[in-house]
C-alpha positions as CSV (number, residue, x, y, z in Angstrom):
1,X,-141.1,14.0,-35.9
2,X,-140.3,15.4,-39.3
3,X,-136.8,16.3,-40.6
4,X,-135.6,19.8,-41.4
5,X,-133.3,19.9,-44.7
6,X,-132.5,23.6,-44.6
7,X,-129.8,26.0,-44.9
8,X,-129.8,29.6,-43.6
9,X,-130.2,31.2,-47.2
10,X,-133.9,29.4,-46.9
11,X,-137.0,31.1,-46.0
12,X,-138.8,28.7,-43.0
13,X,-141.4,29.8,-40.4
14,X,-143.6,27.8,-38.1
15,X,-144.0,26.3,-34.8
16,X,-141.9,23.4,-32.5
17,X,-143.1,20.7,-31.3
18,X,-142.8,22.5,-27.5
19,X,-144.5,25.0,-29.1
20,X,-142.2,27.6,-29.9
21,X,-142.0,29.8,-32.9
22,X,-138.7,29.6,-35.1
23,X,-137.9,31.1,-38.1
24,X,-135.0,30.8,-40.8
25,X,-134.7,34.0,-43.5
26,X,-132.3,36.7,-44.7
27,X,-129.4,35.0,-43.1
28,X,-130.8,34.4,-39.7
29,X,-131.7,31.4,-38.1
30,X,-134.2,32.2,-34.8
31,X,-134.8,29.2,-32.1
32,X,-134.0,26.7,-34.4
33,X,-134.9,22.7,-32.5
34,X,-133.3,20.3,-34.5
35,X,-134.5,16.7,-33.8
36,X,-132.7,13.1,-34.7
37,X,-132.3,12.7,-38.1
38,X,-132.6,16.7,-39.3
39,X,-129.8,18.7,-40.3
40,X,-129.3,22.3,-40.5
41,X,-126.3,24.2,-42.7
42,X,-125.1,28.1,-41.6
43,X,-123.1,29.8,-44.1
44,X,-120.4,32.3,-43.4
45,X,-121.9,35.5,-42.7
46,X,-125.1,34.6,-41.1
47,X,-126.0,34.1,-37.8
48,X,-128.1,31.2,-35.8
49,X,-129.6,32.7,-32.5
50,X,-131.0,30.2,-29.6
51,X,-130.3,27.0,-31.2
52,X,-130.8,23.5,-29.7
53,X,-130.0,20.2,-31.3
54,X,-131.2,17.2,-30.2
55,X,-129.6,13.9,-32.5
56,X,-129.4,16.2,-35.1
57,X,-126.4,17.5,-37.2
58,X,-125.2,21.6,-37.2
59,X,-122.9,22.4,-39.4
60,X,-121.5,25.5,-39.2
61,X,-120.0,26.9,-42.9
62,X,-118.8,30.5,-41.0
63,X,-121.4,32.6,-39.8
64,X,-122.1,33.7,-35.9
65,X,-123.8,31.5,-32.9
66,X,-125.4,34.2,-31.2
67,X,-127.5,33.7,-27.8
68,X,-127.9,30.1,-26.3
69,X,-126.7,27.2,-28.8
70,X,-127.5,24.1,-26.6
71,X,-126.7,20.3,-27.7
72,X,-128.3,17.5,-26.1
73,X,-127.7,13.6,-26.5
74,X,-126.0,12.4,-29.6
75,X,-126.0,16.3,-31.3
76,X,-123.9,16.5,-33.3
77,X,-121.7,20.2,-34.5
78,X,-119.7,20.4,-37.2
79,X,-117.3,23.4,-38.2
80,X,-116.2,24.0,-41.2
81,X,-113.9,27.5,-41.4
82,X,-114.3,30.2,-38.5
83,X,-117.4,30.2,-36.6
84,X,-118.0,33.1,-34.0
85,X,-119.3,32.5,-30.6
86,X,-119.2,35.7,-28.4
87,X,-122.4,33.9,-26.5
88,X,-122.7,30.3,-24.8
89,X,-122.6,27.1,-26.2
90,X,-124.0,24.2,-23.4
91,X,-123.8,20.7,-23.3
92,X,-126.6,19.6,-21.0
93,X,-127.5,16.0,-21.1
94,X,-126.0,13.0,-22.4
95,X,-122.7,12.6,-25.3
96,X,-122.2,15.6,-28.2
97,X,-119.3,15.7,-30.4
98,X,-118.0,18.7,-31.3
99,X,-115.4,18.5,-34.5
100,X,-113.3,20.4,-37.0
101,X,-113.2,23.9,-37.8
102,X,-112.6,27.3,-35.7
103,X,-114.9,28.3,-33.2
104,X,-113.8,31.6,-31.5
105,X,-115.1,34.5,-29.6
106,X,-115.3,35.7,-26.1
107,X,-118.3,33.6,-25.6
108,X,-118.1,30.5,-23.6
109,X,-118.9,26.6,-23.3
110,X,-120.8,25.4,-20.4
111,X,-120.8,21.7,-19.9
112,X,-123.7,20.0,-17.4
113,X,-125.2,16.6,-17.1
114,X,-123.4,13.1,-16.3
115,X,-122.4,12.2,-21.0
116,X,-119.2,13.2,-22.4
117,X,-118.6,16.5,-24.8
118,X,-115.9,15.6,-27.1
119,X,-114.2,18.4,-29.0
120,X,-112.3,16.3,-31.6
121,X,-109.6,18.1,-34.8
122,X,-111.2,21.6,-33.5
123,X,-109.5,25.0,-33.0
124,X,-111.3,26.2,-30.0
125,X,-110.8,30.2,-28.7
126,X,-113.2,30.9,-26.1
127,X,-113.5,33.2,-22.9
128,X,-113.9,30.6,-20.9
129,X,-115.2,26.3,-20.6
130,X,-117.2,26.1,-17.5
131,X,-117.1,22.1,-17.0
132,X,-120.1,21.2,-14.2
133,X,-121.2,17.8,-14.6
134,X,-118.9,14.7,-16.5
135,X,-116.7,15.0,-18.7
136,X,-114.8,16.8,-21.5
137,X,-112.5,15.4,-24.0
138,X,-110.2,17.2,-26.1
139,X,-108.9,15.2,-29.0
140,X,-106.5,16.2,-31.3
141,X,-107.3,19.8,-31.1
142,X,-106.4,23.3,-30.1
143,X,-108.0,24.7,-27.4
144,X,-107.1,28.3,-25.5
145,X,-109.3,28.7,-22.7
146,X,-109.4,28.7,-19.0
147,X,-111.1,25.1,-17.6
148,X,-113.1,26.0,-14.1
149,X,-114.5,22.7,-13.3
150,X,-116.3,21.3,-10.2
151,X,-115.4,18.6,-8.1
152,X,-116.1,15.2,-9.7
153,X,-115.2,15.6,-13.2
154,X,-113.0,14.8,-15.6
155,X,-111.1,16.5,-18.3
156,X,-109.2,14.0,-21.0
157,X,-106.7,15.5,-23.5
158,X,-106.0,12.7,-26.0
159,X,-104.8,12.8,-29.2
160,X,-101.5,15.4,-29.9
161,X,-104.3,18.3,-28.2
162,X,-102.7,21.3,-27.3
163,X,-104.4,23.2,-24.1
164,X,-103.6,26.7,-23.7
165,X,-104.5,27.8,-20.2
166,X,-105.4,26.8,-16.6
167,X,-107.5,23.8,-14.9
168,X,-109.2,24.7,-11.5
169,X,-110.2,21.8,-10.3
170,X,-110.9,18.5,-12.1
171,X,-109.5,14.9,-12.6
172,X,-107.2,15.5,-15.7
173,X,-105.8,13.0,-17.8
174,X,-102.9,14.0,-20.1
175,X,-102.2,11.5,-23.0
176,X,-98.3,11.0,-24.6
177,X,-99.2,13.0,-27.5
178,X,-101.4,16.1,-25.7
179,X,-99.3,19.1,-24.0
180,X,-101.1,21.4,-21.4
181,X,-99.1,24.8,-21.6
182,X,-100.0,26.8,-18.1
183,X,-99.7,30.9,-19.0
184,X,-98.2,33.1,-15.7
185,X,-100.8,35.5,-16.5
186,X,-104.0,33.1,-16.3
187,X,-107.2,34.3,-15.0
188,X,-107.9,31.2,-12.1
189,X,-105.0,28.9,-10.1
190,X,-104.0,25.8,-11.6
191,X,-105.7,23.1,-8.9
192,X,-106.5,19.1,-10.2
193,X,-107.9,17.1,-8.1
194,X,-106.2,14.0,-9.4
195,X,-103.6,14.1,-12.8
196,X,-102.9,10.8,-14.9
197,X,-100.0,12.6,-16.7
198,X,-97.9,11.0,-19.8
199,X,-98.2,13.8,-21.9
200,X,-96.3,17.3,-21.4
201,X,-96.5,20.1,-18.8
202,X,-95.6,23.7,-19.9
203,X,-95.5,26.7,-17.8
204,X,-95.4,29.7,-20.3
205,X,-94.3,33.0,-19.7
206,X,-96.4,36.1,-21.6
207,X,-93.8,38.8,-20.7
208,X,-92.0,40.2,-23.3
């Protein structure tokens, strides 16, 4: 396993070790895998299309996550600024951390396997957060979004997170500091399965 220093202003071809060609050049970043220990830099403006991190560190300067952006156990995304997602971001095995930054778009976050995602100082605008498998936590971030989650998992807002939109279904626990504000004109039914509630509960009204 090497390491991959690189930003997308770099000019990079070759092949990954599943045997997949990537490519970095002219402000695009193509199937990028990055591996523990590597670390990859996007600057606003450019755009990073199929990316999967595995242990390693994204940071994200700006600039457009386009296709399938996929972390894996102990990946690590940083935001720095507005990133654009108008595709899907997935969480499919293991812990990821998610943290700082603007990520917005109409794309959407799709959460699988039995770790934790946690989305931690983040101002998160997506279509929607499909939650499948185990568990999301939102910490001290912004987050507008509808959560549709399936039966046995768990949705945590810790920290003074504000949620923006509904829950349908999933175990949810609200902290003192978080507040879950419920729009009248959300997209799915507010269902939980089970709430730990110490936080606040605010149905909104978007009629003017």
């Amino acid at each position: 396993g090497g390491v991959l220093l690189a930003d997308s202003g770099a000019a990079v071809s070759g092949t990954r070790s599943d045997g997949k060609a990537f490519s970095i050049g002219g402000g695009q970043a193509d199937a990028l895998m990055l591996e523990k220990g590597s670390s990859f830099t996007l600057n606003a403006g450019d755009t990073a299309t199929d990316t999967t991190v595995n242990g390693g560190l994204f940071t994200a300067r700006g600039g457009t996550l386009a296709g399938t952006t996929t972390l894996n156990n102990g990946a690590i995304l940083t935001l720095s600024g507005k990133t654009v997602n108008n595709d899907t971001l997935t969480i499919r095995e293991g812990d990821a951390l998610l943290q700082g930054g603007s990520l917005t778009g109409n794309g959407s976050v799709e959460k699988s396997g039995s770790g934790t995602l946690t989305v931690s100082n983040t101002t998160l605008t997506q279509k929607a957060a499909n939650l499948n498998e185990g568990t999301l936590t939102l910490n001290d971030s912004t987050v507008t979004t509808d959560v549709i989650a399936q039966r046995g998992t768990a949705l945590k807002l810790t920290g003074s997170t504000v949620l923006n939109g509904a829950i349908d279904p999933t175990n949810v626990t609200l902290a003192s500091g978080a507040t879950w504000n419920i729009p009248d004109n959300a997209t799915v039914q507010s269902v939980v399965d089970d709430l730990s509630h110490a936080g606040q509960i605010h149905f909104t009204s978007t009629r003017t």
